[in-house]
C-alpha positions as CSV (number, residue, x, y, z in Angstrom):
1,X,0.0,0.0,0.0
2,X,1.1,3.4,-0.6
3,X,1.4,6.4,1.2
4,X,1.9,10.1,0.5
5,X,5.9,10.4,1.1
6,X,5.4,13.5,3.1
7,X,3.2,11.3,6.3
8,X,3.6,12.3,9.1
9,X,5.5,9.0,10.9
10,X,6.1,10.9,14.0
11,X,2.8,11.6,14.5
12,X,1.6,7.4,13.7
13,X,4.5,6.6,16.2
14,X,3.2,9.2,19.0
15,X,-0.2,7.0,18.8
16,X,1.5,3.3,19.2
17,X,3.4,5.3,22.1
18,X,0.1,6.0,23.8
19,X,-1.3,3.1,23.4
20,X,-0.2,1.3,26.7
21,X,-3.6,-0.7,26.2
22,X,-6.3,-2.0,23.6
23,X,-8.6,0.2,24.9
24,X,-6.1,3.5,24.8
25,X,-5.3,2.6,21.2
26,X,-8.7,3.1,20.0
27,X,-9.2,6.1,21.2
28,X,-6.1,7.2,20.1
29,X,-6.5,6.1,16.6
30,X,-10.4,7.6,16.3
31,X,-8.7,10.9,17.6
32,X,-6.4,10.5,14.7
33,X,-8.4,9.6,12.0
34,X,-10.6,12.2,12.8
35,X,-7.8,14.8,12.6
36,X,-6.0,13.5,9.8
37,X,-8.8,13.0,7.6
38,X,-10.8,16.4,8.7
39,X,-14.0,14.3,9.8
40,X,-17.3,14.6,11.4
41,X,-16.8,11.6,13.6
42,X,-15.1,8.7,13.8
43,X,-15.3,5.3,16.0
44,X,-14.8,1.7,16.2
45,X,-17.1,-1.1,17.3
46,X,-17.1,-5.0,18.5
47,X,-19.8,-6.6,16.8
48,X,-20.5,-10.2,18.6
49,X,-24.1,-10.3,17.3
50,X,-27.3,-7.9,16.7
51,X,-27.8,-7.4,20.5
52,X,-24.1,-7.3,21.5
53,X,-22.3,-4.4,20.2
54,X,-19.5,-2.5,22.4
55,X,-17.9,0.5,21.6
56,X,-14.2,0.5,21.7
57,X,-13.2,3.9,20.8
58,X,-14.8,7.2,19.6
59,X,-13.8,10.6,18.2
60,X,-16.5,13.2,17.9
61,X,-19.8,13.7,18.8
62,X,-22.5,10.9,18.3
63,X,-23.4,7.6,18.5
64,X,-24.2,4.3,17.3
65,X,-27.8,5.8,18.2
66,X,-27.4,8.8,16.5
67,X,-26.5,7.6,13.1
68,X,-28.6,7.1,9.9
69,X,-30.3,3.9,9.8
70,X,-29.0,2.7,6.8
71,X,-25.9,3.0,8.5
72,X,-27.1,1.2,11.5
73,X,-28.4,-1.6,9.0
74,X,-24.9,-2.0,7.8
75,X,-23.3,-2.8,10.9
76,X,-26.1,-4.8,11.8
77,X,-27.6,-6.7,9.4
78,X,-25.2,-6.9,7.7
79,X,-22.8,-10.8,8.1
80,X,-19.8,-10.4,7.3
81,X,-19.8,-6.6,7.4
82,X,-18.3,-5.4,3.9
83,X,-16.9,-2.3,3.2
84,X,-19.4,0.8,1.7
85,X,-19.8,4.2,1.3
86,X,-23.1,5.5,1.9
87,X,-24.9,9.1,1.7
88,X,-27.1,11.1,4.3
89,X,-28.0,14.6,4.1
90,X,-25.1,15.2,1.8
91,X,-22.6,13.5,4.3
92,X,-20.6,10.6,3.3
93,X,-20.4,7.5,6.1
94,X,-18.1,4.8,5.7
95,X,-18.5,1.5,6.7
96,X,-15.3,-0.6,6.7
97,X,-14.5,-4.3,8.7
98,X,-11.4,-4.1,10.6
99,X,-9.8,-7.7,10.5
100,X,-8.0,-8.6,13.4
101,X,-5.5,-12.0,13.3
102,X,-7.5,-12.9,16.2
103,X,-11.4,-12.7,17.5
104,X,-14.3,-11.4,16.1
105,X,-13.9,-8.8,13.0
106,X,-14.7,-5.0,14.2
107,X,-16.1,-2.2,12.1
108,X,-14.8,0.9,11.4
109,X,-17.5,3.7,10.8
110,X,-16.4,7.1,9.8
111,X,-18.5,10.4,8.6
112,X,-17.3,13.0,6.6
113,X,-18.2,15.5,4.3
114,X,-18.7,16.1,0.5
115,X,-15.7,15.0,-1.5
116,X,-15.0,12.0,1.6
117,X,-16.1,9.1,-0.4
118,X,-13.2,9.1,-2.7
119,X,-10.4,9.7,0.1
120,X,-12.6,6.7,2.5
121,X,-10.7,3.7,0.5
122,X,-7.8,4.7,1.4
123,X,-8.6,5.8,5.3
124,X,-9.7,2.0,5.7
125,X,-6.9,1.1,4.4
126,X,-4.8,2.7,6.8
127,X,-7.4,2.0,9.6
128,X,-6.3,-2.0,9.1
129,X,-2.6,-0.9,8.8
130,X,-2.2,0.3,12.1
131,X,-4.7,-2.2,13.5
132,X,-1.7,-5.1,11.8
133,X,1.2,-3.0,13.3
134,X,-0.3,-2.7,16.8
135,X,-0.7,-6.0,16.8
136,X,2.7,-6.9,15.5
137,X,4.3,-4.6,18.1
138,X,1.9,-6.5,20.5
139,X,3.7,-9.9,20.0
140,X,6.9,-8.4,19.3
141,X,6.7,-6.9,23.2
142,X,4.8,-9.9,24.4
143,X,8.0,-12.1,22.8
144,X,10.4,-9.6,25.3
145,X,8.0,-9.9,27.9
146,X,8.3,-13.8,27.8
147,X,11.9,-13.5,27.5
148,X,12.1,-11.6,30.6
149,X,9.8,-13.8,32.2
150,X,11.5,-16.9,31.8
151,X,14.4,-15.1,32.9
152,X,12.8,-14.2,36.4
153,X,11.8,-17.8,36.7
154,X,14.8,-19.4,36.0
155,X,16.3,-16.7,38.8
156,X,13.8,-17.7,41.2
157,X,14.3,-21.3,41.2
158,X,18.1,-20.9,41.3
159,X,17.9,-19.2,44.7
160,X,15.1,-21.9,46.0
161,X,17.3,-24.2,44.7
162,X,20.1,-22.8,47.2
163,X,18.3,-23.1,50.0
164,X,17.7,-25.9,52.4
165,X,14.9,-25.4,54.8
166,X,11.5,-24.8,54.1
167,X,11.0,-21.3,56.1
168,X,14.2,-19.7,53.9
169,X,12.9,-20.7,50.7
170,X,9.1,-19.5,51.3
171,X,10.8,-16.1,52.5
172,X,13.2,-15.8,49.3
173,X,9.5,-16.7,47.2
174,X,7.4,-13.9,49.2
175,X,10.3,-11.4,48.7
176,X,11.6,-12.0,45.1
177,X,7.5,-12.1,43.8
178,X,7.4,-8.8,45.6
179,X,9.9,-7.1,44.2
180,X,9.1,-8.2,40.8
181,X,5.5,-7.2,41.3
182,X,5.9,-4.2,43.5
183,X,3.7,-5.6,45.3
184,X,2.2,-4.1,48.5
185,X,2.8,-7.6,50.3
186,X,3.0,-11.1,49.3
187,X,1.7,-13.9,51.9
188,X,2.2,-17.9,51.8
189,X,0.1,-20.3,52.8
190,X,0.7,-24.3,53.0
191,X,-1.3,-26.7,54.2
192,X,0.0,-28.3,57.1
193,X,-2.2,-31.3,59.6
194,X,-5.4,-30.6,57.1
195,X,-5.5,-26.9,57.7
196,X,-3.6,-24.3,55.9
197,X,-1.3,-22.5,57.8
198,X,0.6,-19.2,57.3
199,X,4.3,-19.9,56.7
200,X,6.3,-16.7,54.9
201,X,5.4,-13.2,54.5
202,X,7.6,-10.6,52.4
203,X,7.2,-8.2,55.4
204,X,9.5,-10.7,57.6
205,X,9.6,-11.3,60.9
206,X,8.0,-14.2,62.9
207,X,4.6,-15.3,61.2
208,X,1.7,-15.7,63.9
209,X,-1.1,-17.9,63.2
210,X,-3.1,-16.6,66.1
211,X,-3.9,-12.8,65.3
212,X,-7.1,-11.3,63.6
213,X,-5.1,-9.9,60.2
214,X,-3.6,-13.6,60.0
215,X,-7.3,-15.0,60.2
216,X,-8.5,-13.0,57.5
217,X,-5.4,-13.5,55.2
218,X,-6.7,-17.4,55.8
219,X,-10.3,-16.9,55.1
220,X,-9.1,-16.1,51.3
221,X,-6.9,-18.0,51.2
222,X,-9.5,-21.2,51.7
223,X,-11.4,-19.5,49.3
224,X,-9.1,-19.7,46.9
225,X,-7.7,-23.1,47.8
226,X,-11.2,-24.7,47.8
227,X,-12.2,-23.3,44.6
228,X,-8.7,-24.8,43.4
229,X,-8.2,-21.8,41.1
230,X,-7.5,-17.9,40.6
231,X,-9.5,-15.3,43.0
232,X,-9.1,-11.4,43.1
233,X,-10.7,-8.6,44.0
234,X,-11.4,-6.9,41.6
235,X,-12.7,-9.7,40.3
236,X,-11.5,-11.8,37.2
237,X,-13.1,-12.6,34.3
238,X,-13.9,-15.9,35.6
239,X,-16.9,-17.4,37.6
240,X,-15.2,-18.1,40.7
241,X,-16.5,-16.8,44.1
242,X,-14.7,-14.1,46.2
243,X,-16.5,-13.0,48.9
244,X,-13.5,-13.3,51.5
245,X,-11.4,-11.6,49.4
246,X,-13.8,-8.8,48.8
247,X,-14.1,-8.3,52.4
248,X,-10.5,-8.2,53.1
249,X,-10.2,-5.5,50.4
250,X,-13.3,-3.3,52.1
251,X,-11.3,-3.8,55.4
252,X,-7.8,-2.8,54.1
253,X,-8.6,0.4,52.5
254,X,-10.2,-1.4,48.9
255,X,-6.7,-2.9,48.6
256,X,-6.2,-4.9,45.7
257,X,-5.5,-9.0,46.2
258,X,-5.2,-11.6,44.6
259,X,-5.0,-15.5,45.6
260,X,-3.3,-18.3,43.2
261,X,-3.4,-21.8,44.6
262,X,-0.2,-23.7,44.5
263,X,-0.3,-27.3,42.9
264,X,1.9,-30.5,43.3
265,X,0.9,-33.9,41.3
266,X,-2.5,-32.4,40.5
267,X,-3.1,-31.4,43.9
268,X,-3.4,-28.0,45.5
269,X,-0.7,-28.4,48.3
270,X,-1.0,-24.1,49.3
271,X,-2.1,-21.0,48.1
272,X,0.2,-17.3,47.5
273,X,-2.0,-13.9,48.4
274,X,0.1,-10.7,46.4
275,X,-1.4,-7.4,47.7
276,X,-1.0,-4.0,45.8
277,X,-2.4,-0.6,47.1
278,X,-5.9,0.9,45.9
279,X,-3.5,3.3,43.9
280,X,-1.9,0.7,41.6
281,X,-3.3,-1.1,38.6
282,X,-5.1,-4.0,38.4
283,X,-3.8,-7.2,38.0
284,X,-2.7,-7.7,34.4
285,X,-3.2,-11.2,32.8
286,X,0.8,-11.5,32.1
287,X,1.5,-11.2,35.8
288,X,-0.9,-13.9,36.6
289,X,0.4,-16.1,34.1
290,X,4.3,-15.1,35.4
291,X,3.1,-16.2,38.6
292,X,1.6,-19.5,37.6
293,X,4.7,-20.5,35.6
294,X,7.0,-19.1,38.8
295,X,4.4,-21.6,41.5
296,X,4.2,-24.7,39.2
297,X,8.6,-24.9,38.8
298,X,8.7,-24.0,42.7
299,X,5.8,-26.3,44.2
300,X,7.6,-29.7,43.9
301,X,10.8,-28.0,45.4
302,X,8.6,-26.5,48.0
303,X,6.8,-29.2,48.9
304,X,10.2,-31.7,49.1
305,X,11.6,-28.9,51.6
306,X,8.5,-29.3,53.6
307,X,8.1,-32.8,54.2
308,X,11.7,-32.6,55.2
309,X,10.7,-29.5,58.2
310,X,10.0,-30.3,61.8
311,X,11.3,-31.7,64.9
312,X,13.4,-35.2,64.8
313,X,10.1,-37.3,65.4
314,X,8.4,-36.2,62.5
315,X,10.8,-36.6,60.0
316,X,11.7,-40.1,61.7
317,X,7.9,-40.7,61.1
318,X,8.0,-40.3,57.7
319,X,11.3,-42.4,56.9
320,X,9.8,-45.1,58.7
321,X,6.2,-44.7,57.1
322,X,7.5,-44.9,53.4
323,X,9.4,-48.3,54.9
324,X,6.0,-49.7,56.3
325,X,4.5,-49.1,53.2
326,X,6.1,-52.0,51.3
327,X,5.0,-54.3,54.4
328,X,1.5,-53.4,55.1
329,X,0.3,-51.1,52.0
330,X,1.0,-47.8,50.8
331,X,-2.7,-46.6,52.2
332,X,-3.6,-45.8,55.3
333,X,0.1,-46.4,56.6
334,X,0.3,-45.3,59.7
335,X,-2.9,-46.4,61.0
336,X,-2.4,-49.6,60.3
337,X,1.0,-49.6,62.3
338,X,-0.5,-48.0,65.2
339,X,-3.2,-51.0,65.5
340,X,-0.2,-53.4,65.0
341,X,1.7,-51.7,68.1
342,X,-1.3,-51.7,70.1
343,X,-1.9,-54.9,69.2
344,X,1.7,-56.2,70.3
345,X,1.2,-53.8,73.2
346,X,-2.1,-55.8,74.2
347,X,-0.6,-59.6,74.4
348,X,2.7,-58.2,76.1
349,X,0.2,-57.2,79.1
350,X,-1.7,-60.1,79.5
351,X,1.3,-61.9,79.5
352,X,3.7,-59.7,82.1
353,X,2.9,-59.4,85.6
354,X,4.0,-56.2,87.5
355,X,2.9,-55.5,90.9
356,X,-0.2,-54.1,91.4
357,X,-0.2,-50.9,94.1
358,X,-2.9,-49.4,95.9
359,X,-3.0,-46.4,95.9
360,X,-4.3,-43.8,98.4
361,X,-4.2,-40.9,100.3
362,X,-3.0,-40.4,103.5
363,X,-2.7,-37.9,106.5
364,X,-0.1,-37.7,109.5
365,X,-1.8,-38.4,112.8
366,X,-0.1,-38.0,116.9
367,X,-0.9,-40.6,118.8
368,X,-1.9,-37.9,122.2
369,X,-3.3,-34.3,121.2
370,X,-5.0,-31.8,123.6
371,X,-7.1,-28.9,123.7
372,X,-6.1,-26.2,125.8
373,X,-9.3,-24.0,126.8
374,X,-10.0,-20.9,128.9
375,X,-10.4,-21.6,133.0
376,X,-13.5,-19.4,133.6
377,X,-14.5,-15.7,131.2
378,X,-11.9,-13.3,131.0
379,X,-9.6,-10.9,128.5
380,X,-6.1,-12.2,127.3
381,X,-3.7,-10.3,128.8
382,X,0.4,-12.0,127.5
383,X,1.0,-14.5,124.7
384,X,4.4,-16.0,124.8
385,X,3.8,-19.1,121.8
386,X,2.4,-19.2,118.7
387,X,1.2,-21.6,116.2
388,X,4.2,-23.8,115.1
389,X,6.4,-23.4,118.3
390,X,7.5,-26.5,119.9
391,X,7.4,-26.6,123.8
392,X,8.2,-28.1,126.5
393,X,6.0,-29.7,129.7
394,X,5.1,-27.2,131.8
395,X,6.1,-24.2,129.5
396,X,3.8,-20.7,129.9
397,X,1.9,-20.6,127.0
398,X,0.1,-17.4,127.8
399,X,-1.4,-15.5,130.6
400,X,-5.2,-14.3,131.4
401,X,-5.5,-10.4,132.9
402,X,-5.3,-10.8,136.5
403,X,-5.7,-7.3,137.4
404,X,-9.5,-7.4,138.7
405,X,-8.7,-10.6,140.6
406,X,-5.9,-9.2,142.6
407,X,-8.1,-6.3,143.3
408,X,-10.6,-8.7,144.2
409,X,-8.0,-10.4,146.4
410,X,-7.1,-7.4,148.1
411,X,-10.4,-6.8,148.9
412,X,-10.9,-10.3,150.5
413,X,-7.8,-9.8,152.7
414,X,-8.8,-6.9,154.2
415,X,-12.3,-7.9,154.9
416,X,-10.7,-11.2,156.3
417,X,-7.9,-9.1,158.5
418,X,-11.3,-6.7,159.7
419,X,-13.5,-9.9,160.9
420,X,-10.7,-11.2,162.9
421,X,-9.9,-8.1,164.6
422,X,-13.5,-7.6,165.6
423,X,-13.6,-11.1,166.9
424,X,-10.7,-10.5,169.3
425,X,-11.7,-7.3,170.6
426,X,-15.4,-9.0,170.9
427,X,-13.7,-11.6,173.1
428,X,-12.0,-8.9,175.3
429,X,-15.5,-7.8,175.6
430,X,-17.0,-10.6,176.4
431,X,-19.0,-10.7,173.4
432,X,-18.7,-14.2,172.9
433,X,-21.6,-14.7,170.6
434,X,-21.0,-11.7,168.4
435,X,-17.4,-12.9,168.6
436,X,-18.2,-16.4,166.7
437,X,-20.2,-14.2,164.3
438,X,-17.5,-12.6,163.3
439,X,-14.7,-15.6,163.1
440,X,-17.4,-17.3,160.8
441,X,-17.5,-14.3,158.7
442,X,-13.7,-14.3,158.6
443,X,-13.7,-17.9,157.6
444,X,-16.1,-17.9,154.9
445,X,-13.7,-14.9,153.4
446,X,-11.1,-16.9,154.2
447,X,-12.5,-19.3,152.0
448,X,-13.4,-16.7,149.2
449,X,-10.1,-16.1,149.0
450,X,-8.9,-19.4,148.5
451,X,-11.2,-19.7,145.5
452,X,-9.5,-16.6,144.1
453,X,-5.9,-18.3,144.9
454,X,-7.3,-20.7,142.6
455,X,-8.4,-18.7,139.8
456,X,-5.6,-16.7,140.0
457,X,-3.1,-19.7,139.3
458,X,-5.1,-20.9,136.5
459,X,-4.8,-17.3,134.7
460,X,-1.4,-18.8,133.3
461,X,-1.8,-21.6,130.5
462,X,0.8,-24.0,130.6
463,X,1.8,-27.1,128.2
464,X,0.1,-30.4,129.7
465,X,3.3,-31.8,128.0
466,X,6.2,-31.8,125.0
467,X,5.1,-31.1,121.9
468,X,4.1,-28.7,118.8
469,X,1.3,-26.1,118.6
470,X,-1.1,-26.7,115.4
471,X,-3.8,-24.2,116.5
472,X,-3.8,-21.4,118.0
473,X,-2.9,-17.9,116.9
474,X,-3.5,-15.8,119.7
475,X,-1.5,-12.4,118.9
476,X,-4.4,-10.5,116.8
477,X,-6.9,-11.4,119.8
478,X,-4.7,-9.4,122.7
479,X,-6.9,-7.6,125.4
480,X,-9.7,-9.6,123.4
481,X,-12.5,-11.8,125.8
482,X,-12.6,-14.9,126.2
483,X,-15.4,-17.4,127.4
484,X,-15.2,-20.5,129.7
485,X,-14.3,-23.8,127.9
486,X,-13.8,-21.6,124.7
487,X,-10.5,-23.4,123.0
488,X,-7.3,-21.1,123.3
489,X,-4.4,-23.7,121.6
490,X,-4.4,-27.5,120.6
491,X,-1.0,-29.1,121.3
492,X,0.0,-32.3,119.8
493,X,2.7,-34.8,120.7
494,X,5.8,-34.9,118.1
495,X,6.3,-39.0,119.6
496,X,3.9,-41.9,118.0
497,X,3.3,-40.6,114.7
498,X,1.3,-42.5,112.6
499,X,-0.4,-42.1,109.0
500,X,-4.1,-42.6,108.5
501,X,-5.3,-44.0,105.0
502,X,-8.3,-43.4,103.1
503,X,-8.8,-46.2,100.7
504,X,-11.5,-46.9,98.2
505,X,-14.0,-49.1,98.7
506,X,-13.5,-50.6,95.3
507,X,-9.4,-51.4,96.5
508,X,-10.2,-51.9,100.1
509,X,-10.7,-56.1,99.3
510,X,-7.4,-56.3,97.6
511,X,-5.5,-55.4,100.8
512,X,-4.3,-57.0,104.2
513,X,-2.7,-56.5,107.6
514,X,0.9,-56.6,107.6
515,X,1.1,-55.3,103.9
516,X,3.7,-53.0,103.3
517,X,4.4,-50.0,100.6
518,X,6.0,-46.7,100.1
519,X,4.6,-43.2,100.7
520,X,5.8,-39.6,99.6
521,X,4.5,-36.2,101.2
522,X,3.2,-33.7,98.9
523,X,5.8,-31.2,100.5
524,X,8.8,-33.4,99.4
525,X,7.5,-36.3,96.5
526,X,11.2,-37.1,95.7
527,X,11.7,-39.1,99.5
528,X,9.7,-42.3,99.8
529,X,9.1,-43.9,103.5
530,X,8.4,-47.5,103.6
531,X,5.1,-48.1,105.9
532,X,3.4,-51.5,107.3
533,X,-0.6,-51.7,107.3
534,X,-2.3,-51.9,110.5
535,X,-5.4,-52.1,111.4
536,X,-8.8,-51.4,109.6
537,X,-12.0,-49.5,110.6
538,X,-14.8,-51.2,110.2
539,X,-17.2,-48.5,109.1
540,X,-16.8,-46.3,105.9
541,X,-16.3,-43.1,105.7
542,X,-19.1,-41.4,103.3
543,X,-18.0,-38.4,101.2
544,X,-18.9,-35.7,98.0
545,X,-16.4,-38.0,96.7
546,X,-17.0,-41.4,97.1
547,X,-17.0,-43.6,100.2
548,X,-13.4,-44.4,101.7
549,X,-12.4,-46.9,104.7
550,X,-9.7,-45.6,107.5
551,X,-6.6,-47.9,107.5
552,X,-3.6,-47.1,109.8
553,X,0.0,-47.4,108.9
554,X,2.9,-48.2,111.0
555,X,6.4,-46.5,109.8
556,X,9.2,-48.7,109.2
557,X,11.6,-46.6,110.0
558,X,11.5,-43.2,112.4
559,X,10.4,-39.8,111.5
560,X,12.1,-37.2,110.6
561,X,12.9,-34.3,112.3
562,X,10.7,-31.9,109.8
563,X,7.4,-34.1,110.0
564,X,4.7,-32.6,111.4
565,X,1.0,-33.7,112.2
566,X,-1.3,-33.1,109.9
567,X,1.1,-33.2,106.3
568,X,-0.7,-35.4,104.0
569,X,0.4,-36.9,100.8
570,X,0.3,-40.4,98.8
571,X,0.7,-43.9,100.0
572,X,0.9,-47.0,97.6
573,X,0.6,-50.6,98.7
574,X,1.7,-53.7,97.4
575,X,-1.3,-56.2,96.9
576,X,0.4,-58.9,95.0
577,X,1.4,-59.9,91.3
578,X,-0.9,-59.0,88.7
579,X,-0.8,-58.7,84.4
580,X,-0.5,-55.4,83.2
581,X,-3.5,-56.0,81.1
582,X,-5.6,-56.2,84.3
583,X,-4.1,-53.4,86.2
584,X,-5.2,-51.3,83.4
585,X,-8.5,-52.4,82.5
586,X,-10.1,-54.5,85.8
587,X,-11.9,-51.3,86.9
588,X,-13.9,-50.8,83.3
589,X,-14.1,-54.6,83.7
590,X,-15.9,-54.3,87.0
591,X,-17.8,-51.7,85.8
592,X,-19.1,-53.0,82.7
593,X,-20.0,-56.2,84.8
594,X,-21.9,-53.7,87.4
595,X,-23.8,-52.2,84.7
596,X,-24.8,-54.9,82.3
597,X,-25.9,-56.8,85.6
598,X,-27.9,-53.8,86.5
């Protein structure tokens, strides 16, 4: 085809320049067309059928509405669309098919005035130029492109290929896709026990599982993986469902994300999340298809480094599954080893006896105790011991006021000393009647005050004998009252200590007198004490928690000197030679028998 020598290149070359997309390039050639060829109006549609035409670009005013109807009958009606000039109200309208290599053919429609017709030939000419150029610069840039692309891949799985561990590589992945994408973040998910699980992030740092932001970065990321194919927001141009995703954008400022699931053997094994701000472009298709090359070269890599991550028992696990699975099956491996052990496990105990031990709960008991309690009513007035003091017989424990006693003494002597005198000078007087009056009255104070003697000696609470104080903290109740018989301190005797069990009534049967054991206090669990059984209560003790018999036990050897009365702890008995198989399962035997008898 030829072309005035004087065209203006420069000008053809500014509209492949602004081009950056299909759509810009319409509008950029309609501008032109209308310029260069002085028209009315120029534009370009996409006919698919008679009631599915779009509009791809436009110069001047008017529409497809607008327009003549024999002009609307060509592009219409019209199947294949050929190329005609045709005259309205002395304008000239040109009707010409635009022939991509690719897709449905579009029409070019352009109005001009008189004198049009002979120049339109030659403007649909050029029209399906620049449509062929576009299109060859289009694969020409999409060959570079590719080029590039295979480039970054091969990049990419170099480094994976360098590392070793699974939490490196997904960290290299999540950085180098972000940097190639300049993307806002880029997330990785694998599945891991069922679930997916976050795993690498190209922010860095420790990845928490736990937090809300990580919750809703899984909620799309199921979506995705569930669906087993592409999800954005905005959407793609494919029927797949992305509520969580659209709900993560709304929450992060109508960020844009997408979620590609990653595939190993035909199986979705995790899913990437790449995040750009609401200020970037959409996703393109060429950086979904980079990606998709990039996760299906890196996924069986991945996945390798994976099953190779965790602690020395799971990867043990493995090694020794993939052994099992030539001897019992390649399915359902380790379940069927499990029942195997357990049933191994299971004839071992019936066959091995162990010794079976009761055990039980026990309490340390003094043979002699005593309650100390207030004389007759009064305040407390001195306390010398406290709670946890040992003492001695005899030893002051602590005193009762004495004050209004003494005064009460006083008063006693001094009516005593009074009588007496008057019964002596009654005598020198003769007076021997009033005279025995008054050495009866002396003697009845006289015994008043012997009483008070009496009182006054008990005011001082001393220890009936050796031993430690368990109750009794009497130093907050100073100058306090006190009634008669009301309990002041209980004293117990360090010498014939003795443990009391309480035993089950479901192991009671299996012991005896003269059986012996071990016990441990809860204070110190790591010393054990052999004990002896003794003797048994006959009558059961009925708790919340079940009813119990009291069994006394005899040390075998002698206390120590930190045991006190009333430490408590665990005792277990020997009650003979049994399988394991029973010590495990007699009490769901007995209860089974119990219930099915019942």
């Amino acid at each position: 085809m030829e072309f005035e020598a004087n065209e203006d290149f420069s000008r053809i070359n500014d509209v492949f320049e602004a081009a950056v997309d299909p759509a810009a390039f319409w509008q950029t050639l309609t501008r032109y067309l209308l310029e260069k060829w002085t028209l009315t109006q120029s534009c370009v549609l996409h006919v698919a059928s008679a009631s599915e035409v779009r509009l791809l670009g436009q110069a001047g005013p008017g529409g497809l509405a607008s327009m003549p109807d024999a002009v609307r009958q060509a592009v219409l009606e019209s199947s294949p669309v050929r190329e005609q000039v045709l005259l309205d109200s002395g304008e000239d309208w040109l009707v010409a098919p635009l022939e991509p290599s690719e897709g449905v053919p579009l029409v070019l429609i352009a109005r001009g005035g008189d004198g049009f017709g002979e120049e339109a030939s030659k403007l649909a000419a050029f029209a399906q130029a620049m449509l062929t150029a576009y299109e060859a610069r289009l694969s020409a840039r999409q060959a570079t492109r590719s080029q590039v692309n295979l480039s970054k891949v091969v990049d990419l799985g170099l480094l994976l290929g360098e590392s070793v561990n699974f939490d490196p590589a997904a960290m290299t992945l999540c950085n180098e896709i972000a940097q190639q994408l300049s993307a806002q973040r880029v997330t990785l998910g694998w599945m891991e026990k069922g679930r997916l699980k976050l795993m690498a992030t190209s922010h860095g740092g420790r990845v928490r599982n736990d937090t809300e932001a990580a919750g809703s970065l899984l909620r799309l990321m199921e979506e995705a993986f569930d669906q087993d194919q592409e999800v954005a927001q905005p959407s793609l141009d494919s029927e797949a469902v992305n509520l969580q995703h659209r709900l993560y954008s709304e929450s992060n400022a109508n960020s844009h994300v997408f979620s590609l699931p990653i595939r190993c053997a035909g199986k979705a094994v995790g899913v990437l999340t790449v995040e750009h701000s609401s200020e970037s472009d959409s996703v393109l298709g060429e950086d979904l298809e980079l990606l998709r090359v990039i996760l299906d070269l890196v996924a069986p890599r991945l996945e390798e480094m994976h099953r190779h991550t965790g602690w020395y028992g799971a990867r043990v696990w493995r090694r020794l599954r993939r052994s099992l699975e030539g001897f019992i099956g390649y399915r359902h491996t380790g379940w069927k080893f499990a029942g195997l052990v357990l049933l191994v496990l299971f004839l071992v105990s019936l066959v091995v006896r162990i010794e079976h031990k009761v055990k039980a709960s026990f309490i340390l008991k003094s043979e002699a105790s005593a309650f100390l309690t207030a004389p007759f009513p009064g305040y407390i007035d001195k306390v010398y011991r406290d709670v946890g003091d040992i003492v001695e017989a005899d030893e002051l424990l602590m005193g009762l006021d004495r004050r209004e006693l003494l005064v009460q003494h006083a008063e006693l002597v001094a009516n005593r000393d009074r009588n007496l005198t008057d019964a002596r000078r009654l005598e020198g007087e003769g007076e021997l009647t009033e005279m025995r009056i008054a050495q009866l009255a002396a003697q009845q104070v006289e015994a008043k005050i012997k009483v008070l003697e009496y009182r006054l000696s008990k005011t001082e609470v001393r220890a009936p004998f050796a031993g430690i104080i368990v109750e009794g903290d009497l130093r907050e109740r100073l100058s306090a009252p006190v009634q008669a018989g009301e309990s002041l301190y209980r004293l117990v005797k360090l010498e014939g200590l003795y443990g009391e069990l309480q035993v089950d009534e479901r192991d009671i049967n299996y012991l005896q007198p003269d059986m012996v054991g071990q016990m441990a206090f809860h204070s110190r669990p790591y010393d054990r004490y052999g004990v002896e059984l003794g003797t048994f209560e006959p009558v059961a003790l009925v708790e919340e928690t079940g009813t119990y018999f009291r069994v006394r036990i005899h040390l075998s050897d002698a206390p120590d000197d930190w045991w006190r009365p009333g430490m408590s702890g665990v005792c277990k008995m020997d009650a003979g030679k049994r399988s394991v198989a029973w010590i495990l399962m007699h009490r769901t035997v007995e209860f089974l028998r119990m219930w099915i008898w019942l």
